[in-house]
C-alpha positions in Angstrom: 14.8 15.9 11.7 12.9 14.5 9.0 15.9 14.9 6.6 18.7 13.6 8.7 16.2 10.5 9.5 15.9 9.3 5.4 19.4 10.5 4.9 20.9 8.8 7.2 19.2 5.6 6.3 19.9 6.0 2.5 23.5 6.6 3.2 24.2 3.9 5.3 21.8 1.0 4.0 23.4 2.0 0.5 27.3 1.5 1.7 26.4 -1.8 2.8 24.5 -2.8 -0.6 27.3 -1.4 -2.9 29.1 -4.3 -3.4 26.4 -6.8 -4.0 24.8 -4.3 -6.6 27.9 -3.9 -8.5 28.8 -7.5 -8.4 25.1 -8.2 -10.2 26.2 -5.7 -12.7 23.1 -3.5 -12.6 22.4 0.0 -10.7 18.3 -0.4 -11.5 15.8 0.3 -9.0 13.9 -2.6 -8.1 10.8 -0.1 -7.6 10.8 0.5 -11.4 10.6 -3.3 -12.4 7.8 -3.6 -15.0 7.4 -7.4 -14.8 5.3 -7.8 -12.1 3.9 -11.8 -12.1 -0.1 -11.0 -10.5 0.1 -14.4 -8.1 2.9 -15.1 -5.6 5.5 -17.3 -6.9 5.0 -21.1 -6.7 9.0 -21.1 -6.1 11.8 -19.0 -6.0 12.0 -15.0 -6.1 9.1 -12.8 -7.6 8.2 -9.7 -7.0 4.1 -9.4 -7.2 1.7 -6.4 -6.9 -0.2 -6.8 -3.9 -2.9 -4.1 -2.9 -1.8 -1.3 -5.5 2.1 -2.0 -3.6 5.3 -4.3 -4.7 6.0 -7.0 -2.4 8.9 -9.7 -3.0 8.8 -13.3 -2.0 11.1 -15.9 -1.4 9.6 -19.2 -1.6 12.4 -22.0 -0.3 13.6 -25.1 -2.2 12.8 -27.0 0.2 8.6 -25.5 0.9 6.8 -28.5 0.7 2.7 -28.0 0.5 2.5 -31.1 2.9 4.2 -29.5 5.5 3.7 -25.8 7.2 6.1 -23.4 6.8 7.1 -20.4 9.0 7.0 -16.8 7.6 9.0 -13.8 7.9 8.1 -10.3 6.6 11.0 -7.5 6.7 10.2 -4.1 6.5 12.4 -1.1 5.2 13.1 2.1 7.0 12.2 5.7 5.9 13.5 6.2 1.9 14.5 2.6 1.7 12.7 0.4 -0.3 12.4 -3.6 0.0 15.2 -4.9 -2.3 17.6 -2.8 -0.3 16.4 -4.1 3.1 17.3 -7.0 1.7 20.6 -6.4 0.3 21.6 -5.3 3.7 20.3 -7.9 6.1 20.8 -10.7 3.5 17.9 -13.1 5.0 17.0 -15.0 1.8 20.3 -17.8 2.4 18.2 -18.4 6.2 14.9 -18.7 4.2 16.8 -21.6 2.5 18.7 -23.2 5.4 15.5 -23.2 7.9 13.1 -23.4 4.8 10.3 -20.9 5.8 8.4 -18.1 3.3 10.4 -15.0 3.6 8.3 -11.7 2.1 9.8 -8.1 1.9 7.0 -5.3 0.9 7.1 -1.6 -0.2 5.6 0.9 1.6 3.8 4.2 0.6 5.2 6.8 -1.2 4.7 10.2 0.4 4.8 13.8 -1.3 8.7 13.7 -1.1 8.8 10.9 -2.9 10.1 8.9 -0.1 8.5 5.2 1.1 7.7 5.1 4.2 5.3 3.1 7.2 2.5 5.0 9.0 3.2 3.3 12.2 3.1 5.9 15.0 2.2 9.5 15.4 6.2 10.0 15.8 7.1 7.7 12.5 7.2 8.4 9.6 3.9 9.7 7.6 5.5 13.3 7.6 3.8 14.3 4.9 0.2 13.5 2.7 -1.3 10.9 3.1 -1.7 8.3 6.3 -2.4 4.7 5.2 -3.7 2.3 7.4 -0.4 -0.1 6.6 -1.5 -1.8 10.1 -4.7 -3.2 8.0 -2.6 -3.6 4.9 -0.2 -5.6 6.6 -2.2 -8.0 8.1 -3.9 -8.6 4.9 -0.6 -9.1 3.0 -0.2 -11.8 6.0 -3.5 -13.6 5.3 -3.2 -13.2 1.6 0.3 -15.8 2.1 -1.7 -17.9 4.3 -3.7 -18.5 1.7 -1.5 -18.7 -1.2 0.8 -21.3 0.8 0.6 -24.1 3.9 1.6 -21.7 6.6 2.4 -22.6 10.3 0.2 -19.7 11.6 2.1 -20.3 14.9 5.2 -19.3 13.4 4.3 -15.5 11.7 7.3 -13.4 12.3 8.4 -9.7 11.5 11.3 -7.9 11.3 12.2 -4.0 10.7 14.9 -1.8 10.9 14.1 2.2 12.2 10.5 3.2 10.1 10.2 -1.0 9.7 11.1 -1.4 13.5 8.7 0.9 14.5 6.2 -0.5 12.2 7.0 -4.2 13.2 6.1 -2.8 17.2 2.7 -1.6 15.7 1.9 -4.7 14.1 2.5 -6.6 17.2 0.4 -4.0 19.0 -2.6 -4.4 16.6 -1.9 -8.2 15.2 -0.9 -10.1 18.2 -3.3 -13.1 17.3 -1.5 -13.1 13.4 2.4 -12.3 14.6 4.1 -14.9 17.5 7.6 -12.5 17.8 9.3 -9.7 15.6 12.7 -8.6 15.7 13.1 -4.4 15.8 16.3 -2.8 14.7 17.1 0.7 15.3 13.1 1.5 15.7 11.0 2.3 18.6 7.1 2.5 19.7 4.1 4.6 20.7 5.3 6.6 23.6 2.5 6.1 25.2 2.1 2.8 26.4 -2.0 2.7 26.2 -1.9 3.1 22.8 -0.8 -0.8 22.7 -2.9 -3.0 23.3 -2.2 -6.6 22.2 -4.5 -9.4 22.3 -2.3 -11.8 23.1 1.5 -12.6 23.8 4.2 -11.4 21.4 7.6 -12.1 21.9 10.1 -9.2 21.3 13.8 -8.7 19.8 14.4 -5.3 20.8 18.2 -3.9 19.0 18.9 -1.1 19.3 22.6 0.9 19.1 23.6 3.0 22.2 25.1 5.5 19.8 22.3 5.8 17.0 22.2 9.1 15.9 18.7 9.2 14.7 16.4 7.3 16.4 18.0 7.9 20.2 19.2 4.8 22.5 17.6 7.4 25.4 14.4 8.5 23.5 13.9 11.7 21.4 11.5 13.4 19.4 11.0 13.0 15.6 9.2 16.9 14.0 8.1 17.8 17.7 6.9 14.1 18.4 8.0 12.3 21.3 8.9 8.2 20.7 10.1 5.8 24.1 14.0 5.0 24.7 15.0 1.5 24.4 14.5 0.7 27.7 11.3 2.3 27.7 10.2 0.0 24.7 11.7 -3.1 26.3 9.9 -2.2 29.8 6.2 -1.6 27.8 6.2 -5.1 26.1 7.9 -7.0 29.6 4.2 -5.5 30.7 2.2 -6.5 27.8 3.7 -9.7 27.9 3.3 -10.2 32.2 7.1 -10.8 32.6 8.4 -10.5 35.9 12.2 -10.7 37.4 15.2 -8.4 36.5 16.2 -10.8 33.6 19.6 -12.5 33.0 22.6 -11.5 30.5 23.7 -14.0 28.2 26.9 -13.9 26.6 27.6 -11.0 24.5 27.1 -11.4 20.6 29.4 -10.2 17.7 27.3 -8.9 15.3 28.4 -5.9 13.5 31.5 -6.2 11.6 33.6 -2.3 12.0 33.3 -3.1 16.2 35.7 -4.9 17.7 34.9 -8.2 19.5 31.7 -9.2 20.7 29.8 -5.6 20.5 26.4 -6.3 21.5 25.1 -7.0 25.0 21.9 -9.4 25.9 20.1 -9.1 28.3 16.3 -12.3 28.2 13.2 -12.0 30.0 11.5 -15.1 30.2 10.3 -15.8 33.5 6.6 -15.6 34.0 6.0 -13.8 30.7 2.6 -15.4 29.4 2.4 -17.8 26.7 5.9 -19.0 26.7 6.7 -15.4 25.0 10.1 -13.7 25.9 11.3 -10.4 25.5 14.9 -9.4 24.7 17.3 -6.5 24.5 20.4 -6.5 22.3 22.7 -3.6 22.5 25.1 -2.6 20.0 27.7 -0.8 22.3 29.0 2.1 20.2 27.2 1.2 17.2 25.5 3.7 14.6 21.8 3.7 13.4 22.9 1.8 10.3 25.3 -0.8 12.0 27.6 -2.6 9.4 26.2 -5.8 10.1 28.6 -8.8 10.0 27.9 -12.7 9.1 26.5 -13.2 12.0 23.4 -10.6 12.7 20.9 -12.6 9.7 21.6 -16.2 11.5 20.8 -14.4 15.3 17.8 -12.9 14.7 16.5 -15.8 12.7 17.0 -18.3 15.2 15.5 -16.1 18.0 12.2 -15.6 15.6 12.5 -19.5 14.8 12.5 -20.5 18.4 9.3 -18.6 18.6 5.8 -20.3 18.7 2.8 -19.2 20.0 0.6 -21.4 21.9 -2.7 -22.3 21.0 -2.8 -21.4 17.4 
């Protein structure tokens, strides 16, 4: 299982960067960039060593010190790496239309040589070592906080299959740092006790009904059991006190190779605490590394942007 999971997410995250690394004229791994600046940038794109790991940052044009800014971490899958997440959900034109801090770190490398996110016992430290990346996460959150003027209302993550499940965990052990995160192809603890957030979090959950690797219905990942979507969607309408069936909006087109408007919504709002809402996009028919079209980067951004949590 282990192989098919980085496989799949190499393959398919790589076919959607191809032409953006050709057009730049370079095939280099960002991982092996030897100019590494040791503070984050004051403006534009710099990738800095934070903790003994590489993390990019995006500071917008228009960041003004006067004025708080939003923030949004991304966080790879299994075998990716951050310059690739990038390339493939192309978030750094929102950082500059909605002007908030946009960050995308590296995770561990384990004995295969492969980065990954220790976020659950199903995903993905399959081999060596287990870092705590919940810790190192947060820290990487307080270390921008304190680097730039940061609307700590307005912390934000999002991840796609290893990153999804890592932004769940961070929700379940940061809820007084993160307000919402947006979760791609990922999933969380199957056990729902294992989660316990100190406060609201509002939750994007996407997921495709035909992933291959990380099951629209639930699975198991080298004997290891994770929840199905609905499963996921049903923990955090708990964590977060929401009651009612929820409503359907209309459908979105977000994934360019399915025809029409692929993805189905479905928002719980009413009486989840703290204002938070949780939603369920699915892509109907879609893969576990969707092609995503124009408009995926400008939907989940304005879900996480319409996020603020009270009291902060």
């Amino acid at each position: 299982m282990t192989d098919r999971l980085w496989r799949t997410i190499r393959t398919g995250a790589a076919a959607a960067a191809a032409a953006v690394m050709l057009a730049c004229c370079s095939t280099d791994d960002p991982r092996t960039s030897t100019s590494i600046p040791t503070a984050m940038p004051s403006s534009g794109t710099a990738t800095v060593e934070f903790a003994g790991r590489e993390v990019t940052v995006h500071v917008p044009s228009s960041y003004d010190p006067a004025r708080p800014a939003p923030v949004i971490l991304a966080l790879h899958g299994y075998s990716s790496y951050a310059q690739e997440l990038e390339t493939y959900l192309r978030l750094t034109p929102e950082s500059e239309r909605h002007g908030f801090i946009y960050a995308y770190p590296d995770g561990s490398t384990d004995d295969q040589g492969e980065r990954f996110w220790n976020a659950t016992d199903a995903c993905c430290a399959f081999t060596g070592a287990k870092p705590d990346d919940s810790r190192q996460l947060s820290e990487l959150i307080s270390a921008i906080a304190d680097s730039y003027r940061v609307d700590r209302a307005r912390v934000y993550l999002i991840g796609h299959s290893n990153g999804g499940f890592m932004a769940f965990r961070m929700a379940c052990d940061h809820a007084d740092q993160v307000t919402a995160i947006v979760a791609l192809n990922g999933a969380g603890w199957n056990d729902p006790a294992q989660c316990r957030p100190s406060a609201p979090v509002s939750v994007l959950a996407v997921h495709s009904s035909a992933d291959e690797t990380i099951a629209f219905d639930g699975g198991e990942i080298n004997g290891v059991t994770y929840p199905s979507a609905a499963a996921v969607v049903d923990q955090w309408r708990g964590y977060n006190q929401c009651s009612g069936d929820g409503r359907e909006s209309p459908d979105l087109d977000l994934v360019a190779d399915l025809p029409g408007a692929e993805t189905k919504v479905r928002a719980y709002t009413q009486g989840c605490a703290g204002g938070s809402t949780v939603q369920a996009w699915t892509i109907s028919g879609g893969p576990h590394v969707p092609q995503l079209g124009p408009g995926f980067a400008p939907a989940v951004t304005d879900f996480l942007l319409a996020q603020v949590k009270r009291g902060s």
